[in-house]
N, CA, C and O of each residue as an XYZ file, in Angstrom:
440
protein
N     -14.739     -7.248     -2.433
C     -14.241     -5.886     -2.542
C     -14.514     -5.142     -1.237
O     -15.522     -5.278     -0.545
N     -13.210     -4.129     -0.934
C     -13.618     -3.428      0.733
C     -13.879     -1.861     -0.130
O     -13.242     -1.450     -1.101
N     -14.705     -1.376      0.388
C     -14.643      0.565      0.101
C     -13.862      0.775      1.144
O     -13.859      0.359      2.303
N     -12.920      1.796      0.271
C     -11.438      2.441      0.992
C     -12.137      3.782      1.102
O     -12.345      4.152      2.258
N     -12.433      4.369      0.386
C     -12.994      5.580      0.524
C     -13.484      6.807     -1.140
O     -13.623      6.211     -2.208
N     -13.581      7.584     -1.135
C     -13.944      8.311     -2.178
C     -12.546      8.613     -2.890
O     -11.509      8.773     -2.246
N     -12.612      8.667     -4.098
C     -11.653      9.676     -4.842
C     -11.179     10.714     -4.099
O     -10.229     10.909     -3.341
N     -12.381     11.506     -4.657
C     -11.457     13.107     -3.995
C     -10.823     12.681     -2.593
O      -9.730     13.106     -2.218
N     -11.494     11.934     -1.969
C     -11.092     12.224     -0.403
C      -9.446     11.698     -0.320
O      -8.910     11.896      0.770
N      -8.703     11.119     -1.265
C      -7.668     10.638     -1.512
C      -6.763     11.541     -2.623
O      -6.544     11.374     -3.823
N      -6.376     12.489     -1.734
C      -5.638     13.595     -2.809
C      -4.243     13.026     -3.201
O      -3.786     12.122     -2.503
N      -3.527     13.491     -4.272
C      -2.564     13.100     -5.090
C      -1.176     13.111     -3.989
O      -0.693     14.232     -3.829
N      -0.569     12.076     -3.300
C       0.344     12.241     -2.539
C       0.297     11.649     -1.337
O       1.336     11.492     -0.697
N      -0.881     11.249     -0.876
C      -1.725     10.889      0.012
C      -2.420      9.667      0.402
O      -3.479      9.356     -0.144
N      -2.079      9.214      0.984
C      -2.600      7.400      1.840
C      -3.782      7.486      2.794
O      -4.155      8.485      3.408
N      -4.273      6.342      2.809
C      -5.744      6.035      3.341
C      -5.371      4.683      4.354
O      -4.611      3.896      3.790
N      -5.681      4.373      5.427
C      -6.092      3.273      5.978
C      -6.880      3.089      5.824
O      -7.761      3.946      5.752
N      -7.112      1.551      5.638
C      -8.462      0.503      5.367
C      -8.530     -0.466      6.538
O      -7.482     -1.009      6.888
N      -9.669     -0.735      7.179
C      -9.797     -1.339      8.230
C     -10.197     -2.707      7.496
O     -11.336     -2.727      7.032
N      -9.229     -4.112      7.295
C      -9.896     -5.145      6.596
C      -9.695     -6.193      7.851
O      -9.520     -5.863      9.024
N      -9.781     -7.966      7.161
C      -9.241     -8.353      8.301
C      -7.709     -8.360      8.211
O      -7.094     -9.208      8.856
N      -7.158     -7.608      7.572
C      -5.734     -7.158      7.612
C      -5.472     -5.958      7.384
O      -5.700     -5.740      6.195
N      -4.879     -4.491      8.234
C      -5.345     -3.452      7.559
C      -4.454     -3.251      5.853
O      -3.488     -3.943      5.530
N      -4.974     -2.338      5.116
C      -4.489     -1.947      3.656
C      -4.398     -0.697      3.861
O      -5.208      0.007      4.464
N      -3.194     -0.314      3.255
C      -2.892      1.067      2.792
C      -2.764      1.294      1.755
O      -1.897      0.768      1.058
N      -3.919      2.481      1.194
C      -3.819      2.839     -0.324
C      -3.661      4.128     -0.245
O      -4.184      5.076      0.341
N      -2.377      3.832     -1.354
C      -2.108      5.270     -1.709
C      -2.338      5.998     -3.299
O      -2.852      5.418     -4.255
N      -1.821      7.398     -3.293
C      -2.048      7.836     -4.550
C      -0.922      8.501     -4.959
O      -0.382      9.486     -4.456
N      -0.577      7.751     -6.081
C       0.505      8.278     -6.828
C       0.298      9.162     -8.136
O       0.262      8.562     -9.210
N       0.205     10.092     -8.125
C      -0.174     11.084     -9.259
C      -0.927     10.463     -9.844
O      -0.486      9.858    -10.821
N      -2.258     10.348     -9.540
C      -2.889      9.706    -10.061
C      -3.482      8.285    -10.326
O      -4.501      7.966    -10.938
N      -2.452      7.453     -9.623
C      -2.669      6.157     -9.592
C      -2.423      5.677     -8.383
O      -1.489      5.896     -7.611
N      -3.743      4.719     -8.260
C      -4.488      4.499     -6.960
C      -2.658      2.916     -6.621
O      -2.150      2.499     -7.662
N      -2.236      2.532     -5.652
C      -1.793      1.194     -5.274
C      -2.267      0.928     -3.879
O      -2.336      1.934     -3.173
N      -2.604     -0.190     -3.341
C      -2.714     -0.706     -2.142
C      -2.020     -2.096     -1.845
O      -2.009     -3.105     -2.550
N      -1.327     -1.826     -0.355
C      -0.650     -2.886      0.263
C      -0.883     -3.284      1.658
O      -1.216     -2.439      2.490
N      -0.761     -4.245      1.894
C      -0.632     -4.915      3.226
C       0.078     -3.593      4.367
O       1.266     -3.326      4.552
N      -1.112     -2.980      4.962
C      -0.339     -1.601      5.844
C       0.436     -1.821      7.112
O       0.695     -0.920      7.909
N       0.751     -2.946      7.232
C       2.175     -3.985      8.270
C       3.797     -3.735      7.452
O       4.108     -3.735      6.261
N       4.313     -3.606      8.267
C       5.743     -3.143      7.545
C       6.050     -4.937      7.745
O       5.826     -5.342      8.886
N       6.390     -5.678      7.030
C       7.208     -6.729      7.277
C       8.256     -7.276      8.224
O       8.287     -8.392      8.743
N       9.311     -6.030      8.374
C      10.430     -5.745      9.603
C       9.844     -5.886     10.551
O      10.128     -6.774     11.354
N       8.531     -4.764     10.776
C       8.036     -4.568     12.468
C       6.811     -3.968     12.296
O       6.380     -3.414     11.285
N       6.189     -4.150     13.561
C       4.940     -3.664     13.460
C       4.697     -2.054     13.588
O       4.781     -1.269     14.533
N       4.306     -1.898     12.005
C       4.336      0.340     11.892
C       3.350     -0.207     10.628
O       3.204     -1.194      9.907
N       2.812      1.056     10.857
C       1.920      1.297      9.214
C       2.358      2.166      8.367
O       2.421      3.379      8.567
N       2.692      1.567      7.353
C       3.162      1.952      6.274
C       2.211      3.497      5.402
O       2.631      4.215      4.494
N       0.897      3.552      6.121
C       0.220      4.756      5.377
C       0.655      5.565      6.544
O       0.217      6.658      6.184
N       1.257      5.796      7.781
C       1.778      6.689      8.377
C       3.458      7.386      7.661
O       4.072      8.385      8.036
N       3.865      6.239      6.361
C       5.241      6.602      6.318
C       5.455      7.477      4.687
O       4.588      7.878      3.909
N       6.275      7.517      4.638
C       6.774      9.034      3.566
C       6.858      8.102      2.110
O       7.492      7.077      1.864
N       5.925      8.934      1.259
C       5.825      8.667      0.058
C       6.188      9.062     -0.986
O       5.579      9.907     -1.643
N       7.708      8.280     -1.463
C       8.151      9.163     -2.669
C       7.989      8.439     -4.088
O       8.155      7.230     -4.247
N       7.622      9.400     -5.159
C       7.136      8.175     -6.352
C       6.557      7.101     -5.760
O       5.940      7.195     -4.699
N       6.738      5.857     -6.494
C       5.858      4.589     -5.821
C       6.511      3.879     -5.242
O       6.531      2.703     -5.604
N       7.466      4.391     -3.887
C       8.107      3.714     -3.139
C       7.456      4.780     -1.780
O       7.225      5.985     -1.679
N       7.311      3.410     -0.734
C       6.727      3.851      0.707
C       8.036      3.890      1.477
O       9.037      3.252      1.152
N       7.964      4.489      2.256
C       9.171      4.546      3.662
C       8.339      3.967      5.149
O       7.168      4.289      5.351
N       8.897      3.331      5.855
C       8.148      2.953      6.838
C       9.077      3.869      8.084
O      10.276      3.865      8.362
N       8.170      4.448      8.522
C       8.053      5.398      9.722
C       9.186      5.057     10.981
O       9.804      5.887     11.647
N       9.246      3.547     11.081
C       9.949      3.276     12.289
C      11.490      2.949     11.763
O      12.429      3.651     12.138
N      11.658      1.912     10.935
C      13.223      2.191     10.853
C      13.889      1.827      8.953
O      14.596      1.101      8.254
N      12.919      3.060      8.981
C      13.184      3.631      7.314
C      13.057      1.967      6.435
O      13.408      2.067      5.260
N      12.754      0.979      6.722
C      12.750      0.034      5.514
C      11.647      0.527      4.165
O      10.516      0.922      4.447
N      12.025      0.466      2.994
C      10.817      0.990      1.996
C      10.522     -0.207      1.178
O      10.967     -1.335      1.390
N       9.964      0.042      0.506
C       9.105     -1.078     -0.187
C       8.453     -0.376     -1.534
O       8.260      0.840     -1.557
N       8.202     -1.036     -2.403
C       7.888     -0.447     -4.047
C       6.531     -1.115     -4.042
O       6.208     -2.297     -3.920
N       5.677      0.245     -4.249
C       4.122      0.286     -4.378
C       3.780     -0.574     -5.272
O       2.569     -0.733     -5.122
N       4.168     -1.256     -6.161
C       4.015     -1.713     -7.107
C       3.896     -3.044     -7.365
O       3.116     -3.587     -8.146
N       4.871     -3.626     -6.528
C       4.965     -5.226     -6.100
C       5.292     -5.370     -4.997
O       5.922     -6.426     -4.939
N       5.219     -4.825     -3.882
C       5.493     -5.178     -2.460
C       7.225     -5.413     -2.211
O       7.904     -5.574     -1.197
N       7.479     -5.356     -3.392
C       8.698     -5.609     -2.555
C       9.724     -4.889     -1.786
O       9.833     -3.680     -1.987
N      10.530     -5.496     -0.893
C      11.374     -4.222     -0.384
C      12.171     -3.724     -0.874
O      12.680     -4.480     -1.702
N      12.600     -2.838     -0.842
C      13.895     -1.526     -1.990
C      15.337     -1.730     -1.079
O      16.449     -1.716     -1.606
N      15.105     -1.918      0.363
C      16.614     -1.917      1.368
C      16.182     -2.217      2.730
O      15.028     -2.428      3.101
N      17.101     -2.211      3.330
C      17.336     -2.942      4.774
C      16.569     -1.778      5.396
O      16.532     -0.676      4.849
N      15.835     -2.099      6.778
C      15.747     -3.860      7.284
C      15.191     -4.688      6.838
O      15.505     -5.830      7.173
N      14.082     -4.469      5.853
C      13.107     -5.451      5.342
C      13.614     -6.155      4.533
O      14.342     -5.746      3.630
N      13.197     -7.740      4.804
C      13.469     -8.719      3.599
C      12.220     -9.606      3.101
O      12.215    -10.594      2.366
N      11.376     -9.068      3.613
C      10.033     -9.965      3.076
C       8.900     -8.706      2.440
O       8.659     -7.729      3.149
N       8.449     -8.806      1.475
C       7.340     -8.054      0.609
C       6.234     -8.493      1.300
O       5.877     -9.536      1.848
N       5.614     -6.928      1.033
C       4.432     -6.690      1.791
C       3.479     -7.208      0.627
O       4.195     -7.179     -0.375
N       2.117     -7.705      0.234
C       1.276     -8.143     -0.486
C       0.672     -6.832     -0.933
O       0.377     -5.916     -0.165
N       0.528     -6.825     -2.137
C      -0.309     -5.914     -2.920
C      -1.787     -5.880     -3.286
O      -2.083     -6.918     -3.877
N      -2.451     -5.345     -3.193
C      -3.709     -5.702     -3.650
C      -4.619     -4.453     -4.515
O      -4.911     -3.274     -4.314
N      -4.832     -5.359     -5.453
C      -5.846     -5.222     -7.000
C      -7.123     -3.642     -6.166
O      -8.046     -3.775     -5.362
N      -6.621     -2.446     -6.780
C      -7.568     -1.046     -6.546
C      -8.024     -0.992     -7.309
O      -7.299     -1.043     -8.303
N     -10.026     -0.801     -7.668
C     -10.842     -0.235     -8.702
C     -11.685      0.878     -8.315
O     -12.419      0.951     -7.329
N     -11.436      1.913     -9.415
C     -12.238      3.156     -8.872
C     -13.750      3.080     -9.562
O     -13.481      2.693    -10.699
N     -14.779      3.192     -9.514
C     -16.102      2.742     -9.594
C     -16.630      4.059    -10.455
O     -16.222      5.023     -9.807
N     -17.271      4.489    -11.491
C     -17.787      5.774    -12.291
C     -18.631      6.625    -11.231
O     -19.316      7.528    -11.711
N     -18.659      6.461     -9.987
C     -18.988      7.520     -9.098
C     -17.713      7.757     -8.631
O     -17.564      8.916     -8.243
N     -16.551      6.905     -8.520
C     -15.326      7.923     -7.920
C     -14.834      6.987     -6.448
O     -13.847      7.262     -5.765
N     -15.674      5.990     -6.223
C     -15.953      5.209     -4.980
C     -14.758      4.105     -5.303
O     -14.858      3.274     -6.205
N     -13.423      4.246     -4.282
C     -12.288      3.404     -4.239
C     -12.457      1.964     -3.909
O     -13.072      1.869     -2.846
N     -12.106      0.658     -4.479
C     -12.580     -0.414     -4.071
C     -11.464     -0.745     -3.795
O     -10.751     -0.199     -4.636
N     -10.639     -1.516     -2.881
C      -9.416     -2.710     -2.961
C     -10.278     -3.909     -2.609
O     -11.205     -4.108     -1.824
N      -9.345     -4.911     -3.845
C      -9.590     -6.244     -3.902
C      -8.946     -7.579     -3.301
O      -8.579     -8.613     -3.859
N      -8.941     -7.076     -1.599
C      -8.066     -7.883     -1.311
C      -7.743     -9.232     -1.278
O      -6.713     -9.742     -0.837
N      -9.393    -10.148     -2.137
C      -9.149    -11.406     -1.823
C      -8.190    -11.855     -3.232
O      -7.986    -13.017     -3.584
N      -7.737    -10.766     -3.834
C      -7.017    -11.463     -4.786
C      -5.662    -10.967     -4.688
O      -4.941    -10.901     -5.684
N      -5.259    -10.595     -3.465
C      -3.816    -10.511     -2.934
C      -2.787    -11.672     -3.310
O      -3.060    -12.831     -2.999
N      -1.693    -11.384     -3.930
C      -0.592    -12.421     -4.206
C       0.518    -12.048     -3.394
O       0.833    -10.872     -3.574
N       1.233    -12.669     -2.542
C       2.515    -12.454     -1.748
C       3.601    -12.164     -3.096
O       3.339    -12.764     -4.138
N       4.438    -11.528     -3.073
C       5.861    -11.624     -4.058
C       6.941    -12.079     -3.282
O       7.213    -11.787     -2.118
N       7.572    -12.890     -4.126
C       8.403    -13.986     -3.623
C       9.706    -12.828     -2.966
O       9.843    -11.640     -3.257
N      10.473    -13.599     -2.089
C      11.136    -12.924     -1.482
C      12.411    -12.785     -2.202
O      12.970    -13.826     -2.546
N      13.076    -11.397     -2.545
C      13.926    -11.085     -3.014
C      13.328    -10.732     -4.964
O      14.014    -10.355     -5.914
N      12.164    -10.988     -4.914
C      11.403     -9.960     -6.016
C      11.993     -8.832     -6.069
O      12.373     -8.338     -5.008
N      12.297     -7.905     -7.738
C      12.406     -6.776     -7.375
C      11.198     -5.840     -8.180
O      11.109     -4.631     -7.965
């Protein structure tokens, strides 16, 4: 397990970089924590720099998005899913991602 950071410090709308040996971006969707592989698939951008609507990410450099949910991509340019990984919030509030139990989703997942 990596600490991403505190609850509160992760307000409703709002993404975190995680420094792992791959970085993770977790975000918060009204309430519910998701984290993914923070590499856009297309190109190299971080995905917690890009626009978050419902549980779909936008990537900053050339709009490909991807669904918080299973990595996969929603539209062009991207054709490969970003990996998701397993978030637990701890009864102090302390964010965990679980990245060694990351699963790739097959390509063309929706």
């Amino acid at each position: 397990m990596i600490y991403a950071c505190h609850l509160d410090d992760l307000p409703k709308g709002e993404s975190i970089r995680v420094m792992a040996d791959v970085p993770i971006a977790v975000f918060n969707v009204d309430g519910r924590l998701y984290a993914v592989d923070d590499t856009c698939t297309h190109q190299n951008a971080s995905l917690s720099d890009g626009w978050l609507e419902g549980c779909f990410i936008e990537c900053p450099l050339h709009e490909a998005a991807f669904d918080l949910r299973t990595g996969a991509p929603t539209c062009l340019p991207a054709k490969r899913a970003v990996r998701t990984h397993a978030v637990t919030v701890a009864e102090d509030g302390a964010v965990y991602v679980h990245a060694a139990v990351a699963q790739p989703v097959a390509e063309g997942a929706a």
